[in-house]
C-alpha positions as a LaTeX table, in Angstrom:
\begin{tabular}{lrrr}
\hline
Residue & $x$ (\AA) & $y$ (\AA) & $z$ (\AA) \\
\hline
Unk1 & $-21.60$ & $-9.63$ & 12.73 \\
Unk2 & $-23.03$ & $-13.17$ & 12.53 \\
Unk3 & $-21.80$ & $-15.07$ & 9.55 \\
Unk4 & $-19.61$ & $-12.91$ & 7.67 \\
Unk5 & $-18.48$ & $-13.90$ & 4.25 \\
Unk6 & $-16.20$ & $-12.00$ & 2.94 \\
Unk7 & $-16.21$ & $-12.02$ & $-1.49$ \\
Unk8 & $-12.91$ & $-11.60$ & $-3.63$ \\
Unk9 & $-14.51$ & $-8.04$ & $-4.88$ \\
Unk10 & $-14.59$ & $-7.19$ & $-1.49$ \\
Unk11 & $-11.12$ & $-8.10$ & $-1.50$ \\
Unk12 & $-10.19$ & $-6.49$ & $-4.29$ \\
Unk13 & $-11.76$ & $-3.06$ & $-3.18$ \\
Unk14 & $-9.62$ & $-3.02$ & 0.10 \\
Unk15 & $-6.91$ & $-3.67$ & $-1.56$ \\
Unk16 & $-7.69$ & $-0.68$ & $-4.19$ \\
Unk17 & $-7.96$ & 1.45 & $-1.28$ \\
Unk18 & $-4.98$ & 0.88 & 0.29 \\
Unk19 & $-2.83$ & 1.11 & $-3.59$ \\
Unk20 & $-1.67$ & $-2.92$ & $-2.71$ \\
Unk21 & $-1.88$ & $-4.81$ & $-5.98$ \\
Unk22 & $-2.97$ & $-8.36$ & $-5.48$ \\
Unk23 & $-3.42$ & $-11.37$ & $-7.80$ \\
Unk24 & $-6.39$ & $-13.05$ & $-8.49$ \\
Unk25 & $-4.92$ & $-16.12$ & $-6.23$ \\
Unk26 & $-3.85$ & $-13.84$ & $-3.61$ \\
Unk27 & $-7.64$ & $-12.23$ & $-3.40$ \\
Unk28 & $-9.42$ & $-15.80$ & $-3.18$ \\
Unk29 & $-6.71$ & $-16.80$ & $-0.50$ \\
Unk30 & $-7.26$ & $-13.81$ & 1.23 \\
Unk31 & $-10.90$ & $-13.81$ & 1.29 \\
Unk32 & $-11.18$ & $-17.16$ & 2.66 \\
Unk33 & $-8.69$ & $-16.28$ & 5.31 \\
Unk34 & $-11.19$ & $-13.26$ & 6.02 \\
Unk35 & $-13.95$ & $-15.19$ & 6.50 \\
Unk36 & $-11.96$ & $-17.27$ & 8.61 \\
Unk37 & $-11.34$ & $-14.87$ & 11.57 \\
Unk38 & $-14.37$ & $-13.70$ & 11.17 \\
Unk39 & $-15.85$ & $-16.48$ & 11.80 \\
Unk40 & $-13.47$ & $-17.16$ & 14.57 \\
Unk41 & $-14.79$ & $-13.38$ & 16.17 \\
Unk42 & $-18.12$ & $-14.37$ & 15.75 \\
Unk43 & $-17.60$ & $-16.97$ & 18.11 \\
Unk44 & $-15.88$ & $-15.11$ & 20.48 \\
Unk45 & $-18.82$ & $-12.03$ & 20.34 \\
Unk46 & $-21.30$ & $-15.18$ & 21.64 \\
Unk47 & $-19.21$ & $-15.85$ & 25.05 \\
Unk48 & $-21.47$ & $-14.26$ & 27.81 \\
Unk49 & $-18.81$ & $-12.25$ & 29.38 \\
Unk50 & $-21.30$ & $-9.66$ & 31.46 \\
Unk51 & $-20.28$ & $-10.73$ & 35.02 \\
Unk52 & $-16.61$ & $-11.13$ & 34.14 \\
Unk53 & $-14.84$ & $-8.05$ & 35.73 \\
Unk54 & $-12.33$ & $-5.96$ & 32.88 \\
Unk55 & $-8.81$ & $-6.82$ & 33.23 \\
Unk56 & $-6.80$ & $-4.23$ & 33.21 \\
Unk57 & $-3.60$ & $-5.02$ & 34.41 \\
Unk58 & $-2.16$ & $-8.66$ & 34.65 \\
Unk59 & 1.33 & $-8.50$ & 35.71 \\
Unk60 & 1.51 & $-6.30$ & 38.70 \\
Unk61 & 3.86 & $-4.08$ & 37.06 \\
Unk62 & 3.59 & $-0.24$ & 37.12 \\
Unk63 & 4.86 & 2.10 & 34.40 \\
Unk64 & 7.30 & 4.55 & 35.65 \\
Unk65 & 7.21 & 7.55 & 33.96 \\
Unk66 & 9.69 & 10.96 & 33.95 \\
Unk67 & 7.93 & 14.25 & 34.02 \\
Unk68 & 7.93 & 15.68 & 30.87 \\
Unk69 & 10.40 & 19.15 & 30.38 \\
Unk70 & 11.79 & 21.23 & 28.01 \\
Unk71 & 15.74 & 21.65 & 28.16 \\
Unk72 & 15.98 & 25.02 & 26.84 \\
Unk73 & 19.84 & 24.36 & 26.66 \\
Unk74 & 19.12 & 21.90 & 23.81 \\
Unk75 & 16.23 & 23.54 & 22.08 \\
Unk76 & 16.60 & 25.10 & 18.46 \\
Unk77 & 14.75 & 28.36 & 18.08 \\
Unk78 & 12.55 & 28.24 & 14.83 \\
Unk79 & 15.33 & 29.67 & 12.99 \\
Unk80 & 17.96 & 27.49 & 13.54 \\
Unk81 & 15.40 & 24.30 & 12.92 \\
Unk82 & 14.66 & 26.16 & 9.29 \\
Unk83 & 18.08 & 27.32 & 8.28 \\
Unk84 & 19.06 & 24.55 & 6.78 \\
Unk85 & 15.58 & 23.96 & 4.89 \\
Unk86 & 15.30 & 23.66 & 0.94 \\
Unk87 & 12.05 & 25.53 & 1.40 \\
Unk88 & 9.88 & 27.08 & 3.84 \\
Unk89 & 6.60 & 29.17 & 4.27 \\
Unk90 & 5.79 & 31.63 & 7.20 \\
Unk91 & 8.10 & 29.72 & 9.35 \\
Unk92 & 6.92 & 25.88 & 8.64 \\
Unk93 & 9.11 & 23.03 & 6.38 \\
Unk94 & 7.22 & 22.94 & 2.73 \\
Unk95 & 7.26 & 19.35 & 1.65 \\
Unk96 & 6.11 & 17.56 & $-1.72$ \\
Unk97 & 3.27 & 16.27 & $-1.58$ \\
Unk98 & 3.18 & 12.17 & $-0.87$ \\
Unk99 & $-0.28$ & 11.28 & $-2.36$ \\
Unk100 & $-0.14$ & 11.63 & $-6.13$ \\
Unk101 & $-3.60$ & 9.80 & $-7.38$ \\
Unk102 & $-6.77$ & 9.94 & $-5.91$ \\
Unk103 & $-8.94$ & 7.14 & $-5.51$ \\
Unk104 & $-12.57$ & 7.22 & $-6.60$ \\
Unk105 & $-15.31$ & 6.02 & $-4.49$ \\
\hline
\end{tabular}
């Protein structure tokens, strides 16, 4: 992605998408600080890196993980999760919905 300019409609069309309203300083800012790190990746994407070995660990450290388990003694059956529900269908929580307006392409 050599190059990469990034426009304040661009901008604007993100920011549509994700329901943030911006200003029309706030887009300009933003699209220069887009172009930016982009720039900055392109960079980075020219850096022969093909006989450079993955890193995958650094540290040394290990994770230590429990086995997973289910302690029955602390486990609701499907009734007592629902009884206290507002409202439920064929044994699952019914919610409102959280999306109200769609967005147009």
């Amino acid at each position: 992605m050599a190059n990469s300019t990034f426009t304040s409609d661009e901008v604007k069309s993100v920011s549509s998408l994700a329901n943030i309203p911006l200003t029309e300083k706030e887009t300009i800012v933003l699209a220069k600080g887009f172009t930016q790190t982009m720039a900055v990746v392109d960079i980075l994407g020219k850096i022969e890196t093909n006989t450079i070995e993955p890193t995958h660990q650094v540290t040394g450290l290990e994770n230590i993980l429990r086995d997973d388990f289910i302690d029955e003694h602390r486990m609701l059956s499907q009734e007592e999760a629902l009884s206290g529900a507002q409202r439920k269908h064929n044994g699952f929580f019914v919610v409102p919905r959280v999306l109200e307006q769609t967005i147009d392409p």
